[in-house]
C-alpha angles and dihedrals in degrees: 000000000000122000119240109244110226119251084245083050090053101044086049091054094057092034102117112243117255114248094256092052091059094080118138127174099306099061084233114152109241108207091049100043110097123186117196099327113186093021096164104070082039092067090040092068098268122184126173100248112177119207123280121264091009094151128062087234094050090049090068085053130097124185098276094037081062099045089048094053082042102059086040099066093042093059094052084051091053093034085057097039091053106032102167088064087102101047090054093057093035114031092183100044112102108250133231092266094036088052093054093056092046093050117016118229118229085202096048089045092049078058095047092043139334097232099036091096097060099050090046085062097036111129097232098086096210087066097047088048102057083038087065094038087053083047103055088045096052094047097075086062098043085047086053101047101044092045074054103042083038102059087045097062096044085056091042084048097053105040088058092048084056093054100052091049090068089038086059090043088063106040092037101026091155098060102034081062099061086047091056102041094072084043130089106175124056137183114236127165107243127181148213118224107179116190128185111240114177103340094314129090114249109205116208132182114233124209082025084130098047094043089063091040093046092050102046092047087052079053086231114203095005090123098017107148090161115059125205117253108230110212097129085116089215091095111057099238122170107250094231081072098056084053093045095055091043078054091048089043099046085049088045088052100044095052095053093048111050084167089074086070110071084200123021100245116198085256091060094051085055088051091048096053099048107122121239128274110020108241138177093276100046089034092100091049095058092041090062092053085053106039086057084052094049092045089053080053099054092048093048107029093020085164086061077081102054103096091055091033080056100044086054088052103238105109090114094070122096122251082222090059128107084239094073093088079057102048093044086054101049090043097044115016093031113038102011090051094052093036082052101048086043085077098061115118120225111261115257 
């Protein structure tokens, strides 16, 4: 015979469970987990965008006020998080460490410790020596953490630039297109997967099939009159090409800007009617504009030369030997000119 539940057992049966009754194994709160809430604007391509102007700051600003702040402060990031760059272009400039023995920094000491400060303007100087002891022993570490925390934040920076610019390509793909299509370079996340196979590391790109997938549909380069100047030094470039494409640039450049010219030479006029972009059928045209502008160089900057002069190995010769025509035609009218007409696009 069953026994009858009481009307209190029944209304505690279907009583819900409080959220900290709904434990399982994991010791995860219930009521607080949450697994991919709102999934479907996830999967649409979905990024947190606040409002323009929202702040009274941003409101002064206008676009290239923004870009300019922006490189700015990513300078200051690179510049910190490689400090020596100085001391390579100028050897006898003091560099960033040197410059915080000499002069103490009250916000690099407010890093180091808060009461640092005080004790290295005490006026027992006993206490004010051993403070900026303790200080000039702490600053290699500070130097070391923030090149660290530095080049963290520029990559950090980056990747998630990256990332909204294939959020804005979803969610503004017309636009994002005109954009690209000037463009040719574009920035896109790629990663590394590394598995183990027999004993040895195979290393494999992911997104690899994205990246191509993203880029073609942006129509990247499709429209480019401006080409991207590649001294970043990570990639092994001749460096005839990296000559060829500042040719190609400085002509660029020219031609958009007359004003550059106080009075329109012939060679000017010649600059002006080359056609755009350069192809495989004008590319000796253009060739000929620039190889009358890197003959003027030679005469009047002849060490502008040097670095090509020195790949080729003749930087031992003289200027004053009868080797010098050589040298200018090797340089100029042999490698330049076939490093130059290599960047000729195919004709559409």
């Amino acid at each position: 015979m069953k026994r009858k539940r009481s009307k209190s057992a029944k209304l505690l049966k279907n009583k819900p469970r409080r959220a900290k009754e709904s434990r399982r194994e994991t010791g995860i709160d219930g009521g607080m987990d949450r697994f991919f809430v709102g999934g479907e604007s996830k999967i649409a391509g979905f990024m947190h965008y606040k409002q323009p102007r929202w702040t009274e700051e941003y409101k002064k600003m206008k676009v290239p006020d923004i870009l300019r702040r922006i490189q700015d402060d990513l300078e200051e990031l690179l510049a910190r998080a490689y400090p020596t760059a100085t001391n390579e272009w100028q050897p006898a400039a003091v560099g960033y460490e040197s410059r915080l023995r000499r002069v103490i920094s009250k916000g690099v000491v407010d890093e180091l410790d808060h009461g640092l400060w005080k004790r290295i303007n005490s006026c027992n100087q006993t206490v004010s020596r051993k403070a900026c002891e303790e200080y000039l022993r702490l600053l290699p570490i500070f130097l070391n953490e923030e090149q660290k925390h530095a080049a963290k934040a520029f990559a950090f920076i980056t990747k998630w630039a990256a990332t909204y610019l294939e959020n804005l390509f979803v969610k503004e793909d017309a636009l994002m297109k005109e954009v690209a299509r000037g463009q040719d370079l574009w920035p896109v996340n790629l990663g590394l997967s590394v598995r183990i196979v027999k004993g040895k590391p195979t290393f494999q790109l992911t997104r690899r099939a994205f990246a191509r997938k993203y880029v073609t549909e942006l129509e990247l380069n499709s429209q480019c009159r401006f080409p991207s100047q590649h001294e970043s030094g990570a990639q092994s470039v001749s460096p005839f090409r990296l000559a060829a494409e500042g040719l190609y640039i400085k002509m660029l450049l020219l031609k958009r800007a007359p004003a550059w010219f106080p009075k329109v030479t012939p060679w000017a006029k010649r600059l002006f009617a080359l056609q755009l972009p350069m192809t495989k059928d004008n590319s000796a045209g253009w060739w000929r504009v620039g190889k009358d502008y890197l003959y003027e160089r030679w005469e009047k900057a002849r060490v502008e030369f040097d670095p090509l002069v020195q790949h080729l190995g003749l930087e031992n010769l003289s200027s004053k030997t009868p080797y010098e025509s050589n040298i200018k035609t090797r340089v100029i009218d042999n490698e330049l000119k076939q490093a130059f007409e290599a960047l000729a696009t195919h004709d559409l």
